[in-house]
Residue frames as qw, qx, qy, qz and C-alpha x, y, z in Angstrom:
[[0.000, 0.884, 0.468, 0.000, 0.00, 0.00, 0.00],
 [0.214, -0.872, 0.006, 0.439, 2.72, 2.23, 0.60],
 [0.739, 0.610, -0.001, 0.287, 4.60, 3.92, -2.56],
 [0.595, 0.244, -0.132, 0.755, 8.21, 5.00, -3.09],
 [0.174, -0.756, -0.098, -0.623, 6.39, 8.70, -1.41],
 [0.630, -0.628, 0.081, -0.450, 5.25, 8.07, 1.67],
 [0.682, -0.027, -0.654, 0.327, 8.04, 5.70, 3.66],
 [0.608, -0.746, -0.255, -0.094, 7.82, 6.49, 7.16],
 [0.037, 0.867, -0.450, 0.209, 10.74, 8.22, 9.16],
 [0.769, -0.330, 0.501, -0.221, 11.40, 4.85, 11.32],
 [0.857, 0.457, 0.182, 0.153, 11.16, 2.57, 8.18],
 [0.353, 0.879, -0.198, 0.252, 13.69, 5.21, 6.46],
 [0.211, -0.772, 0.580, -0.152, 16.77, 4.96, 9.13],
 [0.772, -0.158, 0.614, -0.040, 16.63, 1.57, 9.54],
 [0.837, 0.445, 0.296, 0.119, 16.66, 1.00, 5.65],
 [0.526, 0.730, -0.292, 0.325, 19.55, 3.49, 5.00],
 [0.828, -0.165, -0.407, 0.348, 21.43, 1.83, 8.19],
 [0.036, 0.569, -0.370, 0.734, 21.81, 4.75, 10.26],
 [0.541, -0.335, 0.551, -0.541, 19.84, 2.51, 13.31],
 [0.458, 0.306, -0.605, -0.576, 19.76, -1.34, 13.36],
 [0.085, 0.467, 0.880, -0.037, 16.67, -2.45, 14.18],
 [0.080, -0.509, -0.318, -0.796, 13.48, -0.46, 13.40],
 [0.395, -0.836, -0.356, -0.133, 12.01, -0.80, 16.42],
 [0.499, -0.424, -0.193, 0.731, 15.60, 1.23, 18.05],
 [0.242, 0.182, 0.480, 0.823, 14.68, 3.54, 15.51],
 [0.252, -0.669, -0.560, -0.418, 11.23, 3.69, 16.13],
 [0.689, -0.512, -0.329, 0.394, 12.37, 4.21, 19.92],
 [0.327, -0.172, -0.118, 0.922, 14.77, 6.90, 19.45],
 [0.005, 0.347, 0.314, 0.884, 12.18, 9.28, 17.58],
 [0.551, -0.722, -0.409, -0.087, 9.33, 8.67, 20.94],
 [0.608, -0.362, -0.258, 0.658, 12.36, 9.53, 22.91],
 [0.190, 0.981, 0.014, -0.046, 12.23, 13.18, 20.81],
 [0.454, -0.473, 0.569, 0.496, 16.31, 12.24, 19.67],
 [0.368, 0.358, 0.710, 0.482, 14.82, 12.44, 15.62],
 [0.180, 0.685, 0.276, -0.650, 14.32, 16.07, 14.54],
 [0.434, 0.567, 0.411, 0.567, 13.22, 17.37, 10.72],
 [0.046, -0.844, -0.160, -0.511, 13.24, 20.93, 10.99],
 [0.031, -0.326, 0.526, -0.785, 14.16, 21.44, 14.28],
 [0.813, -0.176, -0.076, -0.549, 10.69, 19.60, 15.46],
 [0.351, -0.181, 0.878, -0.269, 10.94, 16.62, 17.29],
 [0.802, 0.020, -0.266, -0.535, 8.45, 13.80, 15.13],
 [0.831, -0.123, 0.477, -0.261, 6.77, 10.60, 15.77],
 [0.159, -0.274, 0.836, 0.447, 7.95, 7.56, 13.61],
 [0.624, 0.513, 0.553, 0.207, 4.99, 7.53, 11.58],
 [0.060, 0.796, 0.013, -0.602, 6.13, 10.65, 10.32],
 [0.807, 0.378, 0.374, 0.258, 6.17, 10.52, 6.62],
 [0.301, -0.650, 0.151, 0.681, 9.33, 11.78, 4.87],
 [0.581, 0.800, 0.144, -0.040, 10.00, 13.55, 1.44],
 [0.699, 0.287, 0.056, 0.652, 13.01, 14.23, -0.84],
 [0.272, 0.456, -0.143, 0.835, 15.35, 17.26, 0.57],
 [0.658, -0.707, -0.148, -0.214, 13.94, 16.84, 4.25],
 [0.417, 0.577, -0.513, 0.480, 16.58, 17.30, 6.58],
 [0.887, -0.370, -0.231, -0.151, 17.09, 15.14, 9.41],
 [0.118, -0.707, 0.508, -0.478, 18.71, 15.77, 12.65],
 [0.912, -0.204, -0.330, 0.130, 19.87, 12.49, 15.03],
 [0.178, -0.742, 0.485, -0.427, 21.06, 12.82, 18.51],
 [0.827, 0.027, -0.446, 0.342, 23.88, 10.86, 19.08],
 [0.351, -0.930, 0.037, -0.108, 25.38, 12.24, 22.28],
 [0.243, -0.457, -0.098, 0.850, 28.03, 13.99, 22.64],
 [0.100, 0.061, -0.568, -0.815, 27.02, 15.20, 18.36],
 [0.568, 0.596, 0.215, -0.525, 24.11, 16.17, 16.52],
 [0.305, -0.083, 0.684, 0.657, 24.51, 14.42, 13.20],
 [0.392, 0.594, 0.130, -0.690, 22.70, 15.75, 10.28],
 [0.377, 0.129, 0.792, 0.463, 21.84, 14.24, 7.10],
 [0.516, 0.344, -0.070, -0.782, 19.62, 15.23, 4.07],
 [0.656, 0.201, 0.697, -0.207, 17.16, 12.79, 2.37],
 [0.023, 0.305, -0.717, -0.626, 18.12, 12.53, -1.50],
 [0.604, -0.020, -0.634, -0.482, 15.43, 9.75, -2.67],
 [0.575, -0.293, 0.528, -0.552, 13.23, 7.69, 0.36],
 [0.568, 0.187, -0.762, -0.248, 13.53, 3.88, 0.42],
 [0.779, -0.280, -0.165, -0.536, 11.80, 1.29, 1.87],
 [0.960, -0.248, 0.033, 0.126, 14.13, -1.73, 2.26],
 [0.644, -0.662, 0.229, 0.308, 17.07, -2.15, 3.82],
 [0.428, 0.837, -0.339, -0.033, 20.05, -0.94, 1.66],
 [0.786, 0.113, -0.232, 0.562, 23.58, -2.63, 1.03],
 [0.349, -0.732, 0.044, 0.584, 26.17, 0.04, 2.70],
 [0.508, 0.093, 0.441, 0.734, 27.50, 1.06, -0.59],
 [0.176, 0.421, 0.433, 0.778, 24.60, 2.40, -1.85],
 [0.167, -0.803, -0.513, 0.253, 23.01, 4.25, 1.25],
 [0.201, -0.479, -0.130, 0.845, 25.28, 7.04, 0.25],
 [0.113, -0.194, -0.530, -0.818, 22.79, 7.62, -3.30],
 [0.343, -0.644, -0.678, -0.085, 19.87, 7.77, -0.65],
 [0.551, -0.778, -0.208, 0.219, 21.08, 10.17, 1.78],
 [0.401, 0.639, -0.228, 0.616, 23.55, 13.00, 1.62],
 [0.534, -0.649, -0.465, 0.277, 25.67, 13.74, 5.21],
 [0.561, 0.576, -0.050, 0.592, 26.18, 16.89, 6.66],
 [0.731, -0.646, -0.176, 0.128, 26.99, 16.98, 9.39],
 [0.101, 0.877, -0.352, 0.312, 29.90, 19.57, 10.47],
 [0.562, 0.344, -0.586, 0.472, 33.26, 18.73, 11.23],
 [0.123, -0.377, 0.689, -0.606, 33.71, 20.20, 14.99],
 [0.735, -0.284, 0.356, -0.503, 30.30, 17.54, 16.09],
 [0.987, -0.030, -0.159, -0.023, 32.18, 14.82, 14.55],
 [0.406, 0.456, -0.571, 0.550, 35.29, 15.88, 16.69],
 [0.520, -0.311, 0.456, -0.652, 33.07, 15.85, 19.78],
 [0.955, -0.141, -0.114, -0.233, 32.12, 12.17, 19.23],
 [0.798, 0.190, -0.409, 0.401, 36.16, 11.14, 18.65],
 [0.025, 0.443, -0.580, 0.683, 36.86, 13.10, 22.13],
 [0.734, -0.256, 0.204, -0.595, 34.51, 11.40, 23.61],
 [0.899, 0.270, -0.344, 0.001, 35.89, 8.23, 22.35],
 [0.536, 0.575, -0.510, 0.350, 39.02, 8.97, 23.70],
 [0.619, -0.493, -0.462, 0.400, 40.75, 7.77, 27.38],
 [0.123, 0.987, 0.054, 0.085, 41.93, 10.58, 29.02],
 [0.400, 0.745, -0.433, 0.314, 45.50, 11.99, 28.39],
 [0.190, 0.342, -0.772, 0.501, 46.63, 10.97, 32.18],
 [0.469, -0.130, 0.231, -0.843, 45.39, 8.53, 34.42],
 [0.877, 0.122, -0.246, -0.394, 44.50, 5.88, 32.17],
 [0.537, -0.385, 0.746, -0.088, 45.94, 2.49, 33.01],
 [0.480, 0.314, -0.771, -0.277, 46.43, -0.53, 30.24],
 [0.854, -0.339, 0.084, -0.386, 44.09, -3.06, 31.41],
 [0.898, 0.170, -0.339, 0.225, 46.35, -5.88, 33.02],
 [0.176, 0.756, -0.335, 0.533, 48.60, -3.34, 34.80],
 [0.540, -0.627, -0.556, 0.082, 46.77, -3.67, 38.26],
 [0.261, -0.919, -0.280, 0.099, 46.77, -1.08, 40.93],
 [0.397, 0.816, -0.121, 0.402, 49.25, 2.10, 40.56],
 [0.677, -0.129, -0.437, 0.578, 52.29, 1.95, 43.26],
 [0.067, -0.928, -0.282, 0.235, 52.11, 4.89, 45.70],
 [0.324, -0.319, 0.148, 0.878, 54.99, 6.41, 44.01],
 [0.059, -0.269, -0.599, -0.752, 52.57, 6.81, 40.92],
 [0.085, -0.844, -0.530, 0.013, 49.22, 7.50, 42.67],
 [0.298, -0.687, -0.033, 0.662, 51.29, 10.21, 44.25],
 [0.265, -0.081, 0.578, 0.767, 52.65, 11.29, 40.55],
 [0.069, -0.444, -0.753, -0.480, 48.92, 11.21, 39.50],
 [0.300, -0.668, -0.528, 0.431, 47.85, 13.14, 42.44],
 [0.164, -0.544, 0.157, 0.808, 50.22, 16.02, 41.61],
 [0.127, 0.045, 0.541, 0.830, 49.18, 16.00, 37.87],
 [0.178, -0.629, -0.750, -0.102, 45.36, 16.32, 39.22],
 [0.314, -0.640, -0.298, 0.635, 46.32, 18.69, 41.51],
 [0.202, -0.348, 0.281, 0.871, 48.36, 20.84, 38.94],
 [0.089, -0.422, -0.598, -0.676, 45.60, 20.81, 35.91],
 [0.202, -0.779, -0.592, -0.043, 42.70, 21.78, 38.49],
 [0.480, -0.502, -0.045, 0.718, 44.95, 24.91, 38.71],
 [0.167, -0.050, 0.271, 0.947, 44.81, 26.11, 35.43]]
């Protein structure tokens, strides 16, 4: 019943593999983490070519635009003739800092607990950043 027009916003992530299942999909857009416009929408929301579609991923806001609306699930190759991203550099530098351990502190898993000469060492470099 439904044509190539009317695919539903839910349907539509899940088929161009940006979420993967529909119902996490369906889930994220009740949650109000799926915006067109700036609008929060339900997942029947039906979408159209050159709709732009916000997705909070936290730390980033990724942004995409809707090129042509499909129904079933896509290979990865070709989701990128469905969808155009555009999402700005600096919110995909906020996901890869987030990613990261931080700079001091971290431990290599295996290590086991830091001797007190190092806690001490690690103390002072706490101490000395909560300075600047």
């Amino acid at each position: 019943m439904t044509t190539e027009n009317t695919i539903r916003i839910d349907k539509f992530l899940w088929a161009v593999r940006l979420f993967k299942t529909r119902s996490s999909a369906s889930e994220a857009c009740r949650k109000g983490k799926i915006l067109i416009g700036g609008v929060p929408v339900k997942p029947s929301r039906i979408i159209s070519p050159g709709d732009i579609i916000s997705v909070k991923k936290m730390p980033a806001i990724f942004t995409w635009q809707v090129l042509e609306p499909v129904e079933k699930r896509l290979p990865a190759k070709m989701v990128s003739n469905h969808i155009k991203d555009l999402t700005p550099e600096e919110e995909k530098e906020k996901l890869n800092l987030a990613r990261q351990p931080a700079s001091f502190g971290y431990r290599e898993k295996g290590t086991g607990r830091p001797t007190k000469k190092e806690r001490r060492i690690i103390d002072n470099m706490l101490d000395n950043h909560s300075d600047i």
